[in-house]
N, CA and C of each residue as an Amber inpcrd file, in Angstrom:
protein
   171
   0.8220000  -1.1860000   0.0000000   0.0000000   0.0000000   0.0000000
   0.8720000   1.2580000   0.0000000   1.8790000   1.0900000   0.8370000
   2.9210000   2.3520000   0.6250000   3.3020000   2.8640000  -0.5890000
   3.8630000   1.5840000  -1.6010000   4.1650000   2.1550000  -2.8940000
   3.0040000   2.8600000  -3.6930000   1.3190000   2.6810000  -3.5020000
   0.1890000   2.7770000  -3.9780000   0.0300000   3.9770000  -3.4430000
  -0.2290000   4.4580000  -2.5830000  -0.9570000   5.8570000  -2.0530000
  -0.0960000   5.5540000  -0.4170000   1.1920000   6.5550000  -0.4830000
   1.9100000   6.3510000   0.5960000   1.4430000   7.4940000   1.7600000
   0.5020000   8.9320000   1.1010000  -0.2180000   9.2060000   2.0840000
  -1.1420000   8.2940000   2.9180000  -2.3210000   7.2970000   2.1390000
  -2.7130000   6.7000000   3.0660000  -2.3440000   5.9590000   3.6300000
  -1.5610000   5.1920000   3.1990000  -0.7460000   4.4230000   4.3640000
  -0.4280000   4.8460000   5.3650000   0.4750000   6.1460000   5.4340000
   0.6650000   7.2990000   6.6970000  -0.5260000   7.2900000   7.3750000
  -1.6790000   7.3820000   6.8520000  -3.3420000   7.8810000   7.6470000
  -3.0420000   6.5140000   8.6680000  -3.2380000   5.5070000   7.9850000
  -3.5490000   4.5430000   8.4750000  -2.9060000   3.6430000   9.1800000
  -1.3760000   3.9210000   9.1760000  -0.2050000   3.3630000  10.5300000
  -0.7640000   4.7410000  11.4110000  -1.0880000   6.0550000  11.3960000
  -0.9340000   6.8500000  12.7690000  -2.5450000   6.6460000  12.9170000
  -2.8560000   5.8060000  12.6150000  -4.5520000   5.7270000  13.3610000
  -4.6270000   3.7260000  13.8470000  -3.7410000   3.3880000  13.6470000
  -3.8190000   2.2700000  13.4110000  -4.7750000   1.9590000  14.8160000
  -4.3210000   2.5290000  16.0080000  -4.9090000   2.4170000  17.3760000
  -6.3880000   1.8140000  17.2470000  -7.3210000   2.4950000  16.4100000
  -8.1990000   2.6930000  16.1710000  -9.0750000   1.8950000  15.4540000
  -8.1690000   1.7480000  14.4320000  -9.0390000   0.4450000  13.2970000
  -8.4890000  -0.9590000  14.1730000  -7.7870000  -1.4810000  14.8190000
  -7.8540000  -1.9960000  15.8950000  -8.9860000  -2.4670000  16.1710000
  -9.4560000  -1.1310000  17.5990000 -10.3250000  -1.1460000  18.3790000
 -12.2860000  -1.5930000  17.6470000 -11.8140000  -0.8270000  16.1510000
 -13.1150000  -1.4740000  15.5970000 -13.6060000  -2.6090000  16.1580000
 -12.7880000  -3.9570000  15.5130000 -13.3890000  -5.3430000  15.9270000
 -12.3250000  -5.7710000  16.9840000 -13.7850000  -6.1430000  17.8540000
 -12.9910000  -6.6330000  19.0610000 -13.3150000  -7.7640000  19.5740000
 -12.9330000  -9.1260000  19.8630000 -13.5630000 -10.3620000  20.1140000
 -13.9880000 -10.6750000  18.8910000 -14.1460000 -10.5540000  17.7920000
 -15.1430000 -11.0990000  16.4330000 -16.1610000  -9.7160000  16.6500000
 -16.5870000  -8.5730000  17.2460000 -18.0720000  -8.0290000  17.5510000
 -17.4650000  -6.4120000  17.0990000 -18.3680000  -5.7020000  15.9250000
 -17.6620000  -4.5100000  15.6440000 -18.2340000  -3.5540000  16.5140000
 -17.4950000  -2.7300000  17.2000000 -17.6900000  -1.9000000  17.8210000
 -17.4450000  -0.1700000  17.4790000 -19.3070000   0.0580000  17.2370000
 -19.5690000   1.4320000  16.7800000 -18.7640000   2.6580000  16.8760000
 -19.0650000   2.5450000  18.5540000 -17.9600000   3.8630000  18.8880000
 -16.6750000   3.8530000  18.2470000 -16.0900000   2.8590000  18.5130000
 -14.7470000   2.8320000  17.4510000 -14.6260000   3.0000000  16.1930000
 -15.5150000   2.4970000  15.5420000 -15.6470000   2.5410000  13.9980000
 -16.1180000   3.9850000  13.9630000 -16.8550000   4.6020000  14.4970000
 -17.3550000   5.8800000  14.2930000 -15.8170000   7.3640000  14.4130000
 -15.2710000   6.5180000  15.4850000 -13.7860000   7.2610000  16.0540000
 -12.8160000   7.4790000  15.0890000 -12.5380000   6.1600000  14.5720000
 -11.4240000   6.1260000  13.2800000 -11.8250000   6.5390000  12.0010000
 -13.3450000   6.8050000  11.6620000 -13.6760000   7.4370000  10.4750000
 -13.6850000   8.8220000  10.8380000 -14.0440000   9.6240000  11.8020000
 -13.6090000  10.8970000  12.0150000 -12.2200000  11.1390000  11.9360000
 -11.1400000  10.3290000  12.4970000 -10.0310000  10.1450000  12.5340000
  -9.2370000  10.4350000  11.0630000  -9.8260000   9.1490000  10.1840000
  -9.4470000   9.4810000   8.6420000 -10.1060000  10.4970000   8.0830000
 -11.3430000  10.7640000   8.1790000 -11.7970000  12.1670000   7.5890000
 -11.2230000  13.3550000   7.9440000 -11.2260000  13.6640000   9.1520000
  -9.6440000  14.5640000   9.5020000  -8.4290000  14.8710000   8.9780000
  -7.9850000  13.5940000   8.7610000  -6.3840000  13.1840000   8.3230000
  -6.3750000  13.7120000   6.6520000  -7.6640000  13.1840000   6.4760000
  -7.5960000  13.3630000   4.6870000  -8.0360000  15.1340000   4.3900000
  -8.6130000  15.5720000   5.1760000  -9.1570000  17.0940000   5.2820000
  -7.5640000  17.6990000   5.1810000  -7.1110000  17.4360000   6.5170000
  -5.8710000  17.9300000   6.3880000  -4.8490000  17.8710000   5.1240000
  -4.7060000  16.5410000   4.4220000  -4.4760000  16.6020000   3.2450000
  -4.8910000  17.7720000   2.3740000  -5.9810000  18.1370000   1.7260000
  -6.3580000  19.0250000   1.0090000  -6.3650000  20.2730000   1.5110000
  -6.3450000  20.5730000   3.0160000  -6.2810000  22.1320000   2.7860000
  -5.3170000  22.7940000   2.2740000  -4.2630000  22.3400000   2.2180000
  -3.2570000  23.2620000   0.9910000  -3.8530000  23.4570000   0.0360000
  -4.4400000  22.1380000  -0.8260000  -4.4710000  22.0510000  -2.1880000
  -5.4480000  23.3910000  -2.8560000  -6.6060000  23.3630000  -1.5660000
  -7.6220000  24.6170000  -1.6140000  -7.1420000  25.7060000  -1.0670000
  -6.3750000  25.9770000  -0.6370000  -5.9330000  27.3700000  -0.7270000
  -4.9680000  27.4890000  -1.6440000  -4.4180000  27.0920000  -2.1650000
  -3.1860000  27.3700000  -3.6220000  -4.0200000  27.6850000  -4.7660000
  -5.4110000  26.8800000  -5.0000000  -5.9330000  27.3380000  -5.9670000
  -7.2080000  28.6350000  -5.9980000  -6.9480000  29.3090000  -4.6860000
  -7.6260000  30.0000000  -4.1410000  -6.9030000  31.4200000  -4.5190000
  -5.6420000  31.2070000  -4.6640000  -4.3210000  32.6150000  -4.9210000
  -4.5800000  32.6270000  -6.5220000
């Protein structure tokens, strides 16, 4: 995945905590899953705010 999209890979070793905590015992657990998608939606936000302000100048 690194050679493929080595940003997400980055997302997803510094959240790793998280996608973890999803399934736990075999049983997915909401709060978690709900945690690490804010988590990556964040991560990836952060990605683009450069991109939108450069084409903003």
């Amino acid at each position: 995945m690194k050679d493929i999209d080595p940003e997400m890979a980055a997302i997803l070793e510094a959240n790793w905590d998280k996608l973890l905590a999803v399934v736990s015992d075999g049983e997915r657990d909401t709060r978690s899953r709900t945690a690490f998608n804010e988590a990556i939606v964040a991560a990836i936000d952060d990605l683009l705010v450069p991109d939108t302000e450069a084409e903003g100048e």
